[in-house]
C-alpha positions in Angstrom: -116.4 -19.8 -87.2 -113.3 -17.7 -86.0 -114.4 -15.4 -83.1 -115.3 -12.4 -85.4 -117.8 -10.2 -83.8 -120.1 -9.5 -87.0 -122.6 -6.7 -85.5 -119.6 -4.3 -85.4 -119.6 -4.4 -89.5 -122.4 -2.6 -90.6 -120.5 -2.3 -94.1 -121.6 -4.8 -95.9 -121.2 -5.4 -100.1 -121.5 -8.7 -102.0 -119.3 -9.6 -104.7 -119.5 -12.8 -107.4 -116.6 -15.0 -107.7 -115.6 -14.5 -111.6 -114.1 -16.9 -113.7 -110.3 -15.0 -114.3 -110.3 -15.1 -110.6 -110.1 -18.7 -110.0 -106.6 -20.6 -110.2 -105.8 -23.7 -112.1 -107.0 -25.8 -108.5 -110.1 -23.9 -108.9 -110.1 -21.8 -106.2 -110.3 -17.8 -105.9 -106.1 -16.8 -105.9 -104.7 -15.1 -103.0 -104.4 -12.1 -104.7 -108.1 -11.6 -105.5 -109.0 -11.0 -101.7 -107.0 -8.1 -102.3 -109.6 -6.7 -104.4 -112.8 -8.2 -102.7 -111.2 -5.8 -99.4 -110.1 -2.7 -102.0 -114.2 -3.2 -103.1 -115.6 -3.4 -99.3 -113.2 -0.1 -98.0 -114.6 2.0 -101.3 -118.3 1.1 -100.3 -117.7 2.0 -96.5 -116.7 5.2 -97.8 -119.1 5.9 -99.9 -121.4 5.1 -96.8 -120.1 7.3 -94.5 -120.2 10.3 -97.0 -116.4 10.5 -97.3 -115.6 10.7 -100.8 -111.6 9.9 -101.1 -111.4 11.0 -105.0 -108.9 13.2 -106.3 -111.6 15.9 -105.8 -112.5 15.6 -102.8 -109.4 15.4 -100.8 -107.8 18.0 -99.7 -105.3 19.0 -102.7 -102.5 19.0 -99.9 -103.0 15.4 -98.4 -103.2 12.0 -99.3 -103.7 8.6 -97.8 -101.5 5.5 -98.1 -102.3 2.0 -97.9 -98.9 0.9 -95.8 -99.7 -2.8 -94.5 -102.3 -5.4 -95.8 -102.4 -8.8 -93.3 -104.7 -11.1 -94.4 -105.7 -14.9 -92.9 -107.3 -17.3 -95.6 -108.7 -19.8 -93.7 -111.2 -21.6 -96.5 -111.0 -21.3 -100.3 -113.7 -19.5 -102.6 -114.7 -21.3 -105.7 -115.7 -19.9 -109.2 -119.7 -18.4 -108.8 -119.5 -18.7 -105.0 -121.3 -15.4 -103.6 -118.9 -13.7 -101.3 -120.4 -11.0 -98.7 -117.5 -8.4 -97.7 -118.0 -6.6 -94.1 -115.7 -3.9 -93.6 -115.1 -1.8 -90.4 -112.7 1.4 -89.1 -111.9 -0.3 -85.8 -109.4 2.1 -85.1 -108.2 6.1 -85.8 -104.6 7.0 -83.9 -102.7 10.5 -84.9 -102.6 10.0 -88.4 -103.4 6.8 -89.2 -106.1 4.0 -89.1 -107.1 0.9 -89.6 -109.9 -0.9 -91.5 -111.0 -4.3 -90.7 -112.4 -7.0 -93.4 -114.2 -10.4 -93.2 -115.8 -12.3 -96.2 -118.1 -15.0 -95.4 -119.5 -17.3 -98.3 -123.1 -16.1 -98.7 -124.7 -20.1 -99.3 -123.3 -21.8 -96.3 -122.0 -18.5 -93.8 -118.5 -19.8 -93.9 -115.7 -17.5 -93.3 -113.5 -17.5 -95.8 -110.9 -14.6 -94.2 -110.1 -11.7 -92.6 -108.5 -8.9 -93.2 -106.3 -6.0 -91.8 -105.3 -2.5 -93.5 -103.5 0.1 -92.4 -103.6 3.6 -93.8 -101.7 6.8 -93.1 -103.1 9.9 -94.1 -99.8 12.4 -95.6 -98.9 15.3 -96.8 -99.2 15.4 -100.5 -95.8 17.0 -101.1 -93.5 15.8 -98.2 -95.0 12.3 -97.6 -94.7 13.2 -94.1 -97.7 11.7 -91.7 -100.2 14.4 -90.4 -103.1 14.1 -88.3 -106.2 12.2 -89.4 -108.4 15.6 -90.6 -111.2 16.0 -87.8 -113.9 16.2 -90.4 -112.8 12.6 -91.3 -113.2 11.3 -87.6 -116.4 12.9 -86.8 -117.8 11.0 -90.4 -116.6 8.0 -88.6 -117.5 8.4 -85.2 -120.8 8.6 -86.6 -120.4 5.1 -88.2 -118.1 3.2 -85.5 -119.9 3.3 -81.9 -117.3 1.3 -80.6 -114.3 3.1 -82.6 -110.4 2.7 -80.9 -109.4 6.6 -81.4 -106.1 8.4 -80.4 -107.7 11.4 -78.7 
């Protein structure tokens, strides 16, 4: 396996490969990881106790998924059980940046990685403001080994 430190990912959620996901070669499409990531960062959240609903956001902010990366490195089939770790490795001024890796839950095989980068904004402006501090202190609470921007 890739040199993926798994300990660091205490977010962890399983997902079942469905049958609309799977291409005509039978494999899970590139596009599904997509979800399978969306599906592990909405857990973590709801783990750390930081709701990111319309409600519970400040009415003046947002946040804004601006870069996905994502390595396949083996293929998910139809029925395979996926596990999804997910991670905030790193806070700077007003952004951060979760980390992803699904592993195939019958043989521990990692099946990819994943980057995303999120800015937090103004609601009106779309101009970048700093990460809110009750935000970090959720995930300093989660992250022992966070990257932060002090």
């Amino acid at each position: 396996m890739k040199n993926i430190d798994l300990p660091l990912y205490k977010n962890i959620i399983e997902v079942s490969v469905r049958n609309y996901e799977v291409d005509w070669q039978g494999i899970v499409h590139n596009a599904n990881y997509l979800h399978y990531y969306e599906v592990g960062r909405m857990n973590y959240f709801n783990s750390i106790g930081a709701s990111i609903d319309i409600n519970s956001i400040n009415s003046h902010t947002k946040i804004l998924l601006v870069r996905n990366e994502i390595n396949y490195i083996n293929s998910a089939k139809l029925f395979d059980e996926l596990i999804v770790h997910t991670r905030i490795s790193k806070i700077g001024n007003s952004s951060f940046v979760m980390q992803g890796v699904i592993i195939k839950k019958a043989t521990n095989e990692l099946i990819s990685d994943n980057s995303a980068f999120h800015v937090w904004v103004d609601f009106e402006s779309n101009k970048p403001i700093r990460v809110p501090e009750n935000y970090r202190q959720l995930v300093r609470n989660y992250e022992p080994n966070l990257d932060e921007a002090k």
